[in-house]
N, C-alpha and C positions, 0 to 999 in steps of 0.2 A: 325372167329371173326365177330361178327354182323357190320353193318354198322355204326350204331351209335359209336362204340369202336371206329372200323378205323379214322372218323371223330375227336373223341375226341385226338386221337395219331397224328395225321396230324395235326389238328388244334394247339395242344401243342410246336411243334416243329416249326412250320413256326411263330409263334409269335414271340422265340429267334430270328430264321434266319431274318424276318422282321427287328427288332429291333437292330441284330449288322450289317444290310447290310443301314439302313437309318440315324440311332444315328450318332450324329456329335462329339462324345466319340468315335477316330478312333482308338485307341486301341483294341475294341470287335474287330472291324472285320477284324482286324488284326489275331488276336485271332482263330476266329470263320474261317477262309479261311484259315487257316495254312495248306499247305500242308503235311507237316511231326510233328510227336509227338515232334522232338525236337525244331523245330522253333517255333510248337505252346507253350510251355514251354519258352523259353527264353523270347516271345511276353507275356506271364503271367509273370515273374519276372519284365520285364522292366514295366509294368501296374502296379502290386504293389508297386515298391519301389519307380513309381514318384506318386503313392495313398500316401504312410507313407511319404516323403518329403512336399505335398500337404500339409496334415493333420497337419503336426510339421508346416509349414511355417503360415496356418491359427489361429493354435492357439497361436503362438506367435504376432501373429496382433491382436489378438483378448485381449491377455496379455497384451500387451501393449496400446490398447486403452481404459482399464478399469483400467489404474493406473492413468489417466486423467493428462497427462501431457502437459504442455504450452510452447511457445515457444516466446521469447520477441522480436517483431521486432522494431529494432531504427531507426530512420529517425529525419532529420532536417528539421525543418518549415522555412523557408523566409517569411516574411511579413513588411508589411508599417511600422506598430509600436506596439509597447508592453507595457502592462499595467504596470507600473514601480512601484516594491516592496513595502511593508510596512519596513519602516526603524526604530525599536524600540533603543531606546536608554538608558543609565540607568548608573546612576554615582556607583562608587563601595564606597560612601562614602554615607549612606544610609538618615544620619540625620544634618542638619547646625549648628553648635555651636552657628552662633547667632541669631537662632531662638528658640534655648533652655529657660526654667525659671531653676533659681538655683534648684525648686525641680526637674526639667527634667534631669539636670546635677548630680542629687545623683543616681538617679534608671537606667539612661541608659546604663552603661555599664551589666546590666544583661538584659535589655530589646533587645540590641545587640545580648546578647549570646541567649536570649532566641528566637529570629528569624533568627539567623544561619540554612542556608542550608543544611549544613553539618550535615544531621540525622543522621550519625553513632555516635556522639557525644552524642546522650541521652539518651543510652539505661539506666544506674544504677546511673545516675547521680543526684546529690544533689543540681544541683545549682538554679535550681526553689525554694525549702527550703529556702535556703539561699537569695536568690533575696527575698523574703516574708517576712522575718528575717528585711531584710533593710526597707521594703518600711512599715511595721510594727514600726519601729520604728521612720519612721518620721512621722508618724500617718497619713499617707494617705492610703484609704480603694479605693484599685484596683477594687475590682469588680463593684463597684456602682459608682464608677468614673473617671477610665481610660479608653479610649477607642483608641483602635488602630488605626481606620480610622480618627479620628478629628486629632490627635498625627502625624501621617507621612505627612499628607494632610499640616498641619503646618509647621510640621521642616523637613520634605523631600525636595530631591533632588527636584527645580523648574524649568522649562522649559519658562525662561522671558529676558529679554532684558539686562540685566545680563549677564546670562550665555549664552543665544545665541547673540552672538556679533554681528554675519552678516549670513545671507541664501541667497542664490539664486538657483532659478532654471533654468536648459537653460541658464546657461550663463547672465538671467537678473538678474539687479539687485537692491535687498532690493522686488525681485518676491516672497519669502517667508518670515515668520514672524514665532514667538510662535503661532500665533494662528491658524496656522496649523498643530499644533500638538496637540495630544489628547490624556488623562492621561489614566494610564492603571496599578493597582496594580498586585508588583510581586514580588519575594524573596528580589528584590534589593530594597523595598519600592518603593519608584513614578517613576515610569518611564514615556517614552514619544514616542510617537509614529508617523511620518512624512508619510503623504497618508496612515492614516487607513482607509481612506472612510469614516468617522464619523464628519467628520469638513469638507468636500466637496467631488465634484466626484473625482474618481480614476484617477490620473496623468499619461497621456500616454507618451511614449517616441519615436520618432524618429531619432533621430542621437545617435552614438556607441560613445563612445570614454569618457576621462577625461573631466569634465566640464559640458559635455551634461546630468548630470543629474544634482542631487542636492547635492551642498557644502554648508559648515557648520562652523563657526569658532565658537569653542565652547570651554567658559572658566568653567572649572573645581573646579574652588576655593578653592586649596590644603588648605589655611585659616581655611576654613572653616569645616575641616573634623574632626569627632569626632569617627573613626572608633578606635576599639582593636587590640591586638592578637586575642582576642572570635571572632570578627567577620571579616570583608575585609582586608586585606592585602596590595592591590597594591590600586596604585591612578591611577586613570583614569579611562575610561569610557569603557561598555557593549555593544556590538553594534549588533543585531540579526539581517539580512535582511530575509524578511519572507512575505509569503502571507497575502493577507486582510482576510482570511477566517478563518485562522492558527493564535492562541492564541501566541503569547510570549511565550517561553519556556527558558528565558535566566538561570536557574541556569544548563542548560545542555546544553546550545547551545550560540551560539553569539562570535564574535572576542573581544578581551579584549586588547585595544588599550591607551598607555601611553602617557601621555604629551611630549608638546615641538616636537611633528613630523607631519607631512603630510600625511595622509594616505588617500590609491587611494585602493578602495575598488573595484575590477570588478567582475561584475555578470554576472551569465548564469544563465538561467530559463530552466529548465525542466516541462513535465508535463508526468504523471503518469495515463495509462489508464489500470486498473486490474478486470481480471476476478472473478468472483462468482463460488462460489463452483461447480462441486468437481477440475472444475480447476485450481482457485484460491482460497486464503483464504479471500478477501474482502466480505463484506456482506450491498450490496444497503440497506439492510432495518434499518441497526445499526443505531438510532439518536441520540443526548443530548440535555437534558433536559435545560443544561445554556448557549448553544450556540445556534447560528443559522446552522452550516453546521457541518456534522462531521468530524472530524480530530483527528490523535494518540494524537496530543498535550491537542487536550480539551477533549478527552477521560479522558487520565493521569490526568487531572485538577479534571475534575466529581469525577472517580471513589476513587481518594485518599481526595477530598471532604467529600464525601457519605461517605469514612470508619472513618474521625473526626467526622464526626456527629452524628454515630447512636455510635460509643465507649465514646463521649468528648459531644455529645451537645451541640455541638458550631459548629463557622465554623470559618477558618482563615484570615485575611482581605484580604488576596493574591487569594483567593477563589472567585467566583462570587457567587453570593444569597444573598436572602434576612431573612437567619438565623440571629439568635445571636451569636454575634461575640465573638469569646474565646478572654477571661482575659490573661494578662498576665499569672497569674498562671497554667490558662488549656493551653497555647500554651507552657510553660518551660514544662510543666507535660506531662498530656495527649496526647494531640495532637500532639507534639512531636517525644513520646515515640511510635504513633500509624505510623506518618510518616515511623518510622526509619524501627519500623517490615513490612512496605510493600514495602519499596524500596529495604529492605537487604534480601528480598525475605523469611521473617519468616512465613509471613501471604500470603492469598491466595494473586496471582497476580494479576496487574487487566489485566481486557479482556481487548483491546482495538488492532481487528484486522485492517491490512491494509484496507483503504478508499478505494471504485472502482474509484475513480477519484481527485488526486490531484496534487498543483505546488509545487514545491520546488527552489529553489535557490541555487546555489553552487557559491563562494564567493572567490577571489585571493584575499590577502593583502598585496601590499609592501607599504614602507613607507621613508620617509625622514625627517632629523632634522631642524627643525625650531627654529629662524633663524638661518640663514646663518653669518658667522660671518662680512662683511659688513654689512649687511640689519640690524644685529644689532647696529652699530654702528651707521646708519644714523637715525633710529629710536629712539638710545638714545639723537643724537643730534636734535629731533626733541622735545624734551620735554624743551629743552632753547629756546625757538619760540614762542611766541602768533600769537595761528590765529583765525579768524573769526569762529564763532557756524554753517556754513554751507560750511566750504573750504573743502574739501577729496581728500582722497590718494589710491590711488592705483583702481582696478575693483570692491574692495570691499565698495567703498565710505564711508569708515571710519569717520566721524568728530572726530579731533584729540581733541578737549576737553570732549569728553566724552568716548574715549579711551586712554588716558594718561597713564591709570594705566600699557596700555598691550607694550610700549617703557620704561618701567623703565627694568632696567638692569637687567637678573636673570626671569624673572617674567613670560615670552613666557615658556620656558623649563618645568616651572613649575606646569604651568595650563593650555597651549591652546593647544586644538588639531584642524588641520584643514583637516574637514572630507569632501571626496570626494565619492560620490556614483554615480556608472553609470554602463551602460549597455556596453560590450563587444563587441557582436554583438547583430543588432538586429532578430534576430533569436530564436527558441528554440527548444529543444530536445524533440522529444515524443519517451516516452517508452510503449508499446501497446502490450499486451498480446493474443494471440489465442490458441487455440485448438489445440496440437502438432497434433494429429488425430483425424480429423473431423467425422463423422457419413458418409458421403459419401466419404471417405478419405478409412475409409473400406469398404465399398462394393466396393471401385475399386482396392485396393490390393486383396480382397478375388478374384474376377474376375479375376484379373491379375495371383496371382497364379494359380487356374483353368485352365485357357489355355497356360502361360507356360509347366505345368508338366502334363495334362490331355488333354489340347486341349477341352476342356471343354468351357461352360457360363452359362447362366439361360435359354439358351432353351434348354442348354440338361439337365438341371433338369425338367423343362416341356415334355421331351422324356423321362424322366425316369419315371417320375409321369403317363404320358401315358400309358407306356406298363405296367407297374403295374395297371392299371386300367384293362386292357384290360387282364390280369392275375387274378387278381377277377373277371372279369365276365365272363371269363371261367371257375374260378372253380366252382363256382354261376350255372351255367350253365351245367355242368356235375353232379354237385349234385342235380339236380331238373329232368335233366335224369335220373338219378338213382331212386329217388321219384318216377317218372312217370312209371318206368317199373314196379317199388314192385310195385305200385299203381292196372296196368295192371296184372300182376300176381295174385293178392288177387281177381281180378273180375275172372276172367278166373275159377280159383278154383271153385268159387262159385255156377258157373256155370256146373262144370263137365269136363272141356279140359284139355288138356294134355299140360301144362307148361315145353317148354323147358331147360332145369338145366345150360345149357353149349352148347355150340359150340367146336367142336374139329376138324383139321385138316383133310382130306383124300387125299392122293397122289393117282390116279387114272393110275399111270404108262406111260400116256403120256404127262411128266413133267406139268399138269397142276395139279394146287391145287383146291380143293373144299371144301368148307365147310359147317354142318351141325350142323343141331341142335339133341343134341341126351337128 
């Protein structure tokens, strides 16, 4: 064997031995020092099967971090104080009898039915026809002279001194009025809204409890109700507590609270912080066009806007915009019929994914009868008294000649309800989404498995990547030997010498070896 062969056989064999006596993969040289064929065998099976346990344990981390899953952590915030809710309010008696004209009293009860919430109700229905029929024959022309917003704005439910008998906030009192409340069109006609941020800044709250926020003695005017069977059922009042940012949504949401009782409303405030795809379905970029902030509720508003208007050509006055407003006719007909197919899910849905960041409100309601049967009776005997225009009773400083009406017998059950809103604690819930498996969450499982079941890390992938280097440049290297001898052979020729073919062994009988070129 020439010299250059021996070199290339030594060199080939001391790379492995190299590489399983320094690799920090202690398995090889486990392997590679086995005394006997069967330890070294057993040392190969126990090397494979924690390889195939390795390999299953990686790609199931690997499985599991590209399903992109989340993980919601909860915690409770403590703080000074809290921005105290939007309090929407909304009588279930949409329009006042005596705000009506005799011709308002022919056509209302279809004008009722034809802004009923209830859209499963108009899918094949005739009573638009019919409503047309009527208002046809008193010879009033709908299109060119009814108009919905001046109609409810008139003889809708009012938010005045009237129906709010007494407010206070914190405990002071006559600290609120009407005109801190701010109109807001919605299935229920006018409603009313207490700290929408639209009539001053947002009201903070520091103390928990009954009282500490804002009470409301609020008459109802069962008198004055001009509801159907077609449309409101119950008397009393809609009460949605909800964010400043967050639209009213009361024909789906709100406590629906009856006269003649107390009711002690307690709120907890949540707030909602969600991931963007693929770990979340929130999307930071979503915005609407009628609001200022996005939310499902004004989503649901826009997108069922958008489909009366590009099917109806109109918009409905419960809608924000500055369209033309459907007719009675296009809201019994069209508009309607266009609701029903998108809430009964005929027609596409609409998009409207979760917000990366909103509050919510979750709401206890007990309640008690008002009055009590003394408190009735001192208050009916308080209607045989004359007293002076500035004498009051009670925390609510009542002047009893401009509430007479609310000690007549019968009268409390029937229309007042005294509304309590307040904060529980002041405290609130974050719900906060992460990454069940962060990006460096796996590269320290894949690690971790690695030297559990291999004894392995990333330098001995850098020792692997080595000796495989150093494995190309020896084959690199032996092939360029090879080159270099034909190289040497073809001159030799050319010249006339005698080109050795081979090398063969001679045993010279005193056990040494020699070798020749023959």
């Amino acid at each position: 064997m020439t010299h250059e062969a021996s070199r290339q056989r030594h060199g080939k064999s001391s790379l492995e031995r190299e590489f399983a006596e320094s690799t920090s993969l202690h398995g090889i040289a486990k392997v590679f020092h086995a005394s006997r064929l069967l330890i070294r065998f057993v040392w190969v099976a126990i090397m494979l099967t924690c390889l195939c346990v390795c390999v299953w344990q990686i790609s199931d981390r690997f499985h599991r971090f590209l399903q992109y899953k989340a993980n919601t952590e909860i915690s409770v915030e403590y703080t000074r104080d809290l921005d105290f809710p939007a309090v929407t309010i909304c009588n279930f008696n949409r329009y006042r009898s005596s705000a009506l004209t005799e011709s308002d009293k022919t056509y209302l009860p279809y004008i009722i039915w034809a802004n009923d919430y209830d859209y499963d109700s108009f899918g094949d229905s005739q009573g638009g026809v019919e409503y047309w029929d009527v208002v046809a024959d008193d010879g009033r022309d709908n299109d060119t002279h009814f108009n919905y917003t001046d109609f409810t704005l008139r003889a809708g439910f009012l938010m005045d001194d009237i129906t709010l008998r007494q407010c206070e906030w914190r405990r002071k009192t006559k600290s609120c009025s009407p005109a801190n409340f701010s109109h807001v069109f919605t299935s229920f006609g006018n409603c009313w809204t207490f700290n929408s941020g639209k009539t001053g800044p947002i009201l903070k709250e520091t103390q928990a409890g009954s009282g500490n926020g804002v009470r409301m003695l609020i008459d109802i005017q069962q008198s004055e109700y001009t509801e159907t069977v077609d449309g409101n059922i119950p008397a009393g009042l809609k009460v949605l507590i909800h964010d400043q940012a967050t639209p009213p949504f009361v024909e789906s949401s709100g406590l629906a609270i009856s006269p003649g009782v107390y009711a002690f409303i307690g709120v907890r405030k949540q707030q909602y912080l969600n991931l963007e795809h693929p770990y979340g379905k929130c999307n930071a970029s979503k915005t609407l066009t009628r609001f200022s902030h996005y939310t499902r509720e004004g989503c649901k508003i826009e997108c069922r806007a958008r489909a009366i208007l590009e099917k109806c050509n109109c918009r409905l006055v419960r809608h924000p915009g500055n369209e033309t407003e459907c007719s009675p006719q296009q809201t019994s007909g069209c508009a309607m019929s266009t609701l029903g197919a998108l809430v009964g899910g005929e027609d596409n849905p609409c998009d409207c994914p979760v917000p990366c960041n909103y509050t919510t409100f979750t709401t206890s309601l007990s309640t008690a009868s008002i009055p009590s049967n003394s408190v009735a009776a001192h208050l009916q005997g308080l209607t045989e008294t004359s007293y002076s225009s500035d004498y009051s009773y009670s925390s609510f400083s009542v002047p009893y000649p401009a509430q007479l009406d609310l000690f007549e017998e019968g009268y409390i059950p029937k229309n007042v309800i005294l509304l309590d809103v307040f904060y529980e604690d002041i405290n609130f819930e974050r719900y906060e989404q992460s990454e069940a498996i962060t990006p460096s969450a796996l590269i320290s499982d894949i690690g971790g498995q690695l030297g559990l079941f291999l004894g392995a890390s990333f330098i001995t992938l850098a020792e692997i990547l080595s000796y495989f280097g150093k494995k190309i440049d020896f084959w690199i290297q032996r092939g360029l030997g090879k080159h270099r001898r034909l190289l040497e052979r073809q001159r030799d020729n050319r010249h006339g010498r005698d080109v050795p073919l081979k090398s063969v062994r001679i045993d010279n009988g005193n056990h040494r070896t020699l070798w020749a070129d023959v």
